[in-house]
C-alpha positions in Angstrom: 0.0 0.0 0.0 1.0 3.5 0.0 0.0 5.8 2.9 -2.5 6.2 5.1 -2.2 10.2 5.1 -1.4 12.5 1.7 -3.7 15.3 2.1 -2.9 18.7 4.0 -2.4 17.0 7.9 -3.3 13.8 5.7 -0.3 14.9 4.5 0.7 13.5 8.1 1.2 9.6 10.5 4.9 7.5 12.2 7.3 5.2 9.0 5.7 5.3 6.1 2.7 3.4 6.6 1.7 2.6 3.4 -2.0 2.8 3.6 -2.5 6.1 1.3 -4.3 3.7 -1.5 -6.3 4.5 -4.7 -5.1 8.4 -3.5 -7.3 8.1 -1.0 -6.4 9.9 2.6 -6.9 7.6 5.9 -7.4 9.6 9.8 -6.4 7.5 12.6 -9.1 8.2 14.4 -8.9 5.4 17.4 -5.1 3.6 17.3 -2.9 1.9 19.2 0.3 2.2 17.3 4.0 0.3 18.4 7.6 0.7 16.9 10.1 -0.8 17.9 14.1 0.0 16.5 16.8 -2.3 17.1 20.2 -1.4 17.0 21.1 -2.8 13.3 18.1 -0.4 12.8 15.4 -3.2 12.1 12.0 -1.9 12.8 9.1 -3.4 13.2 5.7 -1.3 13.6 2.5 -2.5 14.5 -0.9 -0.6 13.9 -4.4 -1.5 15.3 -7.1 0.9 15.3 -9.4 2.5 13.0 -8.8 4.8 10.0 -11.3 7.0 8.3 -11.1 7.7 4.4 -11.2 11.2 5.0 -12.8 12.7 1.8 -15.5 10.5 0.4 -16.5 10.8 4.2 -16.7 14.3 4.4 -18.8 14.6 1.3 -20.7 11.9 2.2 -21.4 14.1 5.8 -22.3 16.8 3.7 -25.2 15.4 1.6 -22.8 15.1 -1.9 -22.8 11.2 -2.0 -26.1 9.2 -1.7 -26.4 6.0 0.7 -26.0 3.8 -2.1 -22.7 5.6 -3.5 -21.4 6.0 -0.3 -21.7 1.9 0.6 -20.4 1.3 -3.1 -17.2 3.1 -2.6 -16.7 2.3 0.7 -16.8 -1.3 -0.2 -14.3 -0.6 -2.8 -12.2 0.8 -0.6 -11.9 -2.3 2.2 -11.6 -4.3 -0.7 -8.5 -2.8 -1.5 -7.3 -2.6 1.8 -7.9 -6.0 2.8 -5.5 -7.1 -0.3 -1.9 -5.3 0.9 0.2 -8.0 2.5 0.7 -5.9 5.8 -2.4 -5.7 6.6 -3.8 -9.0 9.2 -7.0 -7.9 9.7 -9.8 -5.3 8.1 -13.4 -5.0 9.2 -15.5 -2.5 7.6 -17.0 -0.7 10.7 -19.4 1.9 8.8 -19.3 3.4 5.5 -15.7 4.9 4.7 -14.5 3.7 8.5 -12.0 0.9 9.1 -10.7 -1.1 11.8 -7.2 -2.3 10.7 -4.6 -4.3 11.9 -1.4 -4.0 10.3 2.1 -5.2 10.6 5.2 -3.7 8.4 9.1 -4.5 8.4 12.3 -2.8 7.8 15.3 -0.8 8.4 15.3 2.7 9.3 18.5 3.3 7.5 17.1 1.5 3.9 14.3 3.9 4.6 16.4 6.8 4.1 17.9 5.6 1.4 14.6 5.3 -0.2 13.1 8.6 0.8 16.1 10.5 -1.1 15.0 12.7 -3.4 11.2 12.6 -2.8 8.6 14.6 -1.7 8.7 13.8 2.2 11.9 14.6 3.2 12.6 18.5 1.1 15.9 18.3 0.8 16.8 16.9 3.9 19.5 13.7 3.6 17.1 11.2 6.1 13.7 11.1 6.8 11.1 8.6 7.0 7.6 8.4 8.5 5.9 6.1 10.4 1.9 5.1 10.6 2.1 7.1 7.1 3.0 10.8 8.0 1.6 11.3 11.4 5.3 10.8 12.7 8.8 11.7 11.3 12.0 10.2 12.4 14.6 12.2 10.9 18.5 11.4 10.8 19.9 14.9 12.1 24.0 15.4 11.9 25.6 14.1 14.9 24.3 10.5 14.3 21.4 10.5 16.4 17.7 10.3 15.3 15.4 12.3 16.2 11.5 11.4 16.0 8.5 14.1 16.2 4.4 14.5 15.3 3.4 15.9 12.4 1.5 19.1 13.3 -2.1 19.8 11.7 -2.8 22.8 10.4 -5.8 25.1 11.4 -7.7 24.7 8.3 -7.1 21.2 8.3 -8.8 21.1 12.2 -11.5 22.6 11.2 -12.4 20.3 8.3 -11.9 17.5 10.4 -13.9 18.6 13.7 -16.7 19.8 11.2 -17.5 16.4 9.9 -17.7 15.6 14.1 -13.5 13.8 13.6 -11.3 13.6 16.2 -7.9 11.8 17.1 -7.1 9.6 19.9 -4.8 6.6 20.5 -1.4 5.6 22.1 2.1 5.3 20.7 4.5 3.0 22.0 8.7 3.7 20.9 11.1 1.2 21.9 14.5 1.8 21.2 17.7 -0.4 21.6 20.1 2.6 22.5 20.4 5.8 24.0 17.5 8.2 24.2 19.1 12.0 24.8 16.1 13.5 25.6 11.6 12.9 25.1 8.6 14.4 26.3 6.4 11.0 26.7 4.3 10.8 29.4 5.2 7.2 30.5 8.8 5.5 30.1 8.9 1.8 31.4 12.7 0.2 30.7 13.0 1.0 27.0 9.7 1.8 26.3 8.3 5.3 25.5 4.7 5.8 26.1 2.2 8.5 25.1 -1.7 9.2 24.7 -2.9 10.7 21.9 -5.5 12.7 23.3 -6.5 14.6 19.9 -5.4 15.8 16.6 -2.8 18.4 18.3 -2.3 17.1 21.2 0.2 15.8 22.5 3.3 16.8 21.0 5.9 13.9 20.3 9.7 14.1 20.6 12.8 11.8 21.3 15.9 12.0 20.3 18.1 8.7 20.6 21.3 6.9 19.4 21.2 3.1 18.4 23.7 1.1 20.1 
């Protein structure tokens, strides 16, 4: 798949989730998200939660698709999903809403090597998302990485709370190495822990060095 978000703040979620499919743009709205990084790098990210198809559901809210469209295309749309090899399980919860489970693999550092020269990172020599935009882990000098939420813009919150959306969820970093500095709310042994408690809050940062 390609990503979950692609699409003003869908332009943000944490490594490249791939869920952005048929163009469409997919808001966490209820998640429970885990990464973990090893030293080599390996990551492995687990998502489970569900994700709204942002725009045929806002014109849907709005009275521009009928009942029948809107159950067409949404049916369309889990279809597709249900198809990517990352994703374990799909339930289609109500028309353009999804509760997904997915698993993806890989190395942070093949990640930037990948991301060179595209759209996501402007320039910059390493950066990656994860849960497709929502979070960036960027490869600053100095060797360590540094990993922060996506901001949402004002015109973007107000789209979103119009059509009655909101955010909410946890993220869970676990990191083989040294973490500099964070703002989570919870830290057990190597695991970073915080609540998502809307579309702006809270702010996410850590900056760490793999052993």
């Amino acid at each position: 798949m390609r990503k979950f978000l692609r699409c003003g703040f869908l332009v943000g979620l944490f490594f490249l989730l791939p869920l952005l499919l048929l163009g469409g743009c997919f808001l966490p709205v209820d998640f429970e998200e885990r990464v973990e990084i090893r030293a080599s790098g390996d990551f492995e990210e687990t998502f489970a939660g569900v994700l709204v198809e942002f725009d045929p559901y806002e014109k849907m809210k709005n009275g521009q698709l009928s009942a029948e469209e809107a159950a067409r295309r949404s049916r369309e749309t889990f279809q597709a999903i249900a198809k990517d090899p990352g994703v374990k399980a799909v339930k289609e919860v109500s028309p353009f809403r999804y509760r997904v489970e997915y698993l993806r693999k890989g190395n942070v550092f093949e990640e930037f090597k990948r991301m060179k020269g595209s759209s996501l990172n402007e320039g910059e020599p390493g950066v990656m998302s994860f849960m497709a935009d929502l979070f960036f882990l960027r490869g600053p000098a100095g060797g360590a990485l540094l990993l922060e939420r996506k901001r949402t813009g004002p015109g973007d919150l107000d789209r979103f709370r119009r059509v009655g959306l909101e955010m909410k969820g946890t993220l869970s970093l676990r990191v083989q190495g040294q973490v500099i500095e964070h703002n989570a709310q919870a830290v057990a042994g190597q695991e970073y822990r915080w609540t998502i408690r809307s579309l702006i809050e809270p702010p996410v940062r850590v900056l760490f060095r793999l052993n």
